[in-house]
C-alpha positions as CSV (number, residue, x, y, z in Angstrom):
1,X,-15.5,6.8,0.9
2,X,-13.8,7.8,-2.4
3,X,-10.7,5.8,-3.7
4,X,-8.5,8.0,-6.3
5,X,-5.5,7.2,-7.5
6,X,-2.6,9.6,-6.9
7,X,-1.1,11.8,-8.9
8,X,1.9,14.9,-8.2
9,X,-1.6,16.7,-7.2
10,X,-2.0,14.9,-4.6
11,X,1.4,15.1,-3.4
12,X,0.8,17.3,0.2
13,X,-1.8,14.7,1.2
14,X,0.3,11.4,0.4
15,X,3.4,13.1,1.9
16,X,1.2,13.4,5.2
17,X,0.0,10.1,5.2
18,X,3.4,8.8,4.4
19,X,5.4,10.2,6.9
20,X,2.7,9.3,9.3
21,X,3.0,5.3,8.0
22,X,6.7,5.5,8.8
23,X,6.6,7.0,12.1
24,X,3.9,3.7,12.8
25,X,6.9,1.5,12.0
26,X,9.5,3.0,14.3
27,X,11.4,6.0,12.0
28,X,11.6,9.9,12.6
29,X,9.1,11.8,11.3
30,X,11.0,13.7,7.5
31,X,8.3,15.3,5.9
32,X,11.1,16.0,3.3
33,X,11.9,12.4,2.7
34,X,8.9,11.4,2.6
35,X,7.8,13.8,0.0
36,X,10.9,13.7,-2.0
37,X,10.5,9.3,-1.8
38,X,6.9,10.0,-3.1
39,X,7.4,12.7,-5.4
40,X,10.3,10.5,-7.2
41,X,7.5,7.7,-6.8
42,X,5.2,9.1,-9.2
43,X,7.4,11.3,-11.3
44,X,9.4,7.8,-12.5
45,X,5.9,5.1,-12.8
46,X,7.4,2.9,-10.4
47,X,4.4,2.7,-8.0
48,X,0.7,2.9,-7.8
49,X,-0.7,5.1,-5.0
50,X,-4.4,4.7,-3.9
51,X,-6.0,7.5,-1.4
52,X,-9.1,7.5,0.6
53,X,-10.9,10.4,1.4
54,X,-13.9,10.6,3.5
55,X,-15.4,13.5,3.5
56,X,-13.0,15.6,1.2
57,X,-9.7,14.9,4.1
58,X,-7.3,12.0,2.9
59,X,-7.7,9.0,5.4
60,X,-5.5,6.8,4.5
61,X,-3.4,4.9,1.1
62,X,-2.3,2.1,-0.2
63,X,0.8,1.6,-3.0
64,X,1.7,-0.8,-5.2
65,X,5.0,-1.9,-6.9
66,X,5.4,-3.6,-9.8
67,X,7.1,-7.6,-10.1
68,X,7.3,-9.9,-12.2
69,X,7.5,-13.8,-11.8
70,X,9.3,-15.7,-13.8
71,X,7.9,-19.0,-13.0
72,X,4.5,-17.7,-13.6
73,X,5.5,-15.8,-16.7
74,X,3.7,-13.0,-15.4
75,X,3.1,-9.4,-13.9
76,X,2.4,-9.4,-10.2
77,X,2.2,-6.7,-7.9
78,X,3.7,-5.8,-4.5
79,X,1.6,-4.4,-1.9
80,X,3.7,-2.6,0.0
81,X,2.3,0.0,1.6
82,X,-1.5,-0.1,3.6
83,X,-1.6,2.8,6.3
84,X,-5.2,4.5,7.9
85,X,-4.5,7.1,10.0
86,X,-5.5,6.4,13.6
87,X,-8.4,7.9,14.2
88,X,-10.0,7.0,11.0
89,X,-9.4,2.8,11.4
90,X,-12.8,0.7,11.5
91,X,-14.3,2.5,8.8
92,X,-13.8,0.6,6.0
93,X,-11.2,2.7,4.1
94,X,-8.6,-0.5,4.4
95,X,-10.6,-3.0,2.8
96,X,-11.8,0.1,-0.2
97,X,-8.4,0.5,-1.2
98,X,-7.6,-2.8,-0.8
99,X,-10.3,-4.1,-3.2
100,X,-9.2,-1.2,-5.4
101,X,-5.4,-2.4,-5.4
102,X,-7.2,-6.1,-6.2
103,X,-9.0,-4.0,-8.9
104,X,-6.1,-2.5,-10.6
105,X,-4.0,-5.3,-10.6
106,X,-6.4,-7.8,-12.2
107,X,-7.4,-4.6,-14.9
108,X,-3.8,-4.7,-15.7
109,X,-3.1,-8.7,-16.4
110,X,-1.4,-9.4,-13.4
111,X,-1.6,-13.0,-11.5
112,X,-1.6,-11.9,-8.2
113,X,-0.8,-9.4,-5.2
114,X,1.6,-9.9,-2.5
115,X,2.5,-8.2,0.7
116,X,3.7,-9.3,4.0
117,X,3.4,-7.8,7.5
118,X,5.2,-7.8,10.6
119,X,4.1,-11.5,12.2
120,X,2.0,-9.4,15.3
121,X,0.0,-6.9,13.3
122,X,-3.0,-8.7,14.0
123,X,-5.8,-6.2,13.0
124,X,-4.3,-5.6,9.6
125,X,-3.7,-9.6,9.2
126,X,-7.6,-10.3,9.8
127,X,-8.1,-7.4,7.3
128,X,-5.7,-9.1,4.4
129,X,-7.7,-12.8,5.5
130,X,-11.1,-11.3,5.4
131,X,-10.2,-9.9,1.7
132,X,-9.4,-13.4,1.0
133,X,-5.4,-12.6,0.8
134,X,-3.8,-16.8,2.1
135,X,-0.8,-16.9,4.3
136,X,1.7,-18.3,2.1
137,X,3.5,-21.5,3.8
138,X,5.1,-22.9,1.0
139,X,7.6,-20.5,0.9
140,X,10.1,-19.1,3.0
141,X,11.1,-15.5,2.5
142,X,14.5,-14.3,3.4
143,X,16.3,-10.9,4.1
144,X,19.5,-9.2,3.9
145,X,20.3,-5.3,5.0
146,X,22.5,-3.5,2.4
C-alpha cells in the first residue's frame, strides 16, 4: 500500500474516487464537479488530499481541511473526506491513510483531527475507534442549510 499526497498530477485519479465518494452519499454522479471541486482544491491550498494505491490503481483517499480553535489557540484539522472504493475495503488502505492524515497533522503543529459521520456508518465508526479517534459527548454539533 503506498500513501502519496495529491497533487494537480493526480488529478484523474482523485476526480474518480471523488465522484465515486459522492455517489456513496446519495448525489448524481458529475465527473465535472467533482474534478473542477478538486482541481480548485489543490490549486487554492485549502485541503490536504491523501491517495492509496495498491498495486499502481488508486484505491481510495482521504482530505483534510484546515481549522483553527480558538479556545485551544491552535491549528486543527478537519477530516472530511475517508472513501475506499468497494471492492478494495478490508485491506487496510483506511486505517494507512488515516494514520497518515494523523501523521501530517501532528508534523504540522496541530492539536487534533476531527470528523464526523453519519450516526449508522458502523464499519467506518469501528475504523475511526480502532485508530483511537473518541466520540465526542461533550459537545453538541449543530447545522444549518444555506
Amino acid at each position: 500500500m503506498d500513501i502519496i499526497k495529491a497533487n494537480l498530477q493526480h488529478l484523474s485519479d482523485m476526480t474518480s474516487l471523488f465522484d465515486q465518494y459522492r455517489v456513496f452519499y446519495g448525489q448524481d454522479s458529475d465527473p465535472a464537479a467533482a474534478q473542477k471541486f478538486i482541481e480548485e482544491r489543490i490549486e487554492r491550498g485549502e485541503s490536504v488530499i491523501f491517495l492509496a494505491y495498491e498495486q499502481g490503481q488508486a484505491v481510495g483517499f482521504t482530505q483534510l481541511y484546515p481549522l483553527f480553535t480558538s479556545i485551544g489557540i491552535s491549528r486543527i484539522y478537519l477530516l472530511n473526506d475517508l472513501f475506499i472504493a468497494g471492492d478494495c475495503r478490508g485491506k487496510g488502505a483506511g486505517r494507512a491513510l488515516l494514520e497518515q492524515a494523523f501523521n501530517f497533522a501532528r508534523n504540522d503543529g496541530a492539536a487534533r483531527v476531527i470528523l464526523q459521520t453519519h450516526v449508522d456508518n458502523t464499519p467506518a465508526k469501528a475504523l475511526y475507534e480502532r485508530a483511537g479517534m473518541e466520540l465526542d459527548t461533550q459537545y453538541d454539533h449543530y447545522s444549518k442549510e444555506l
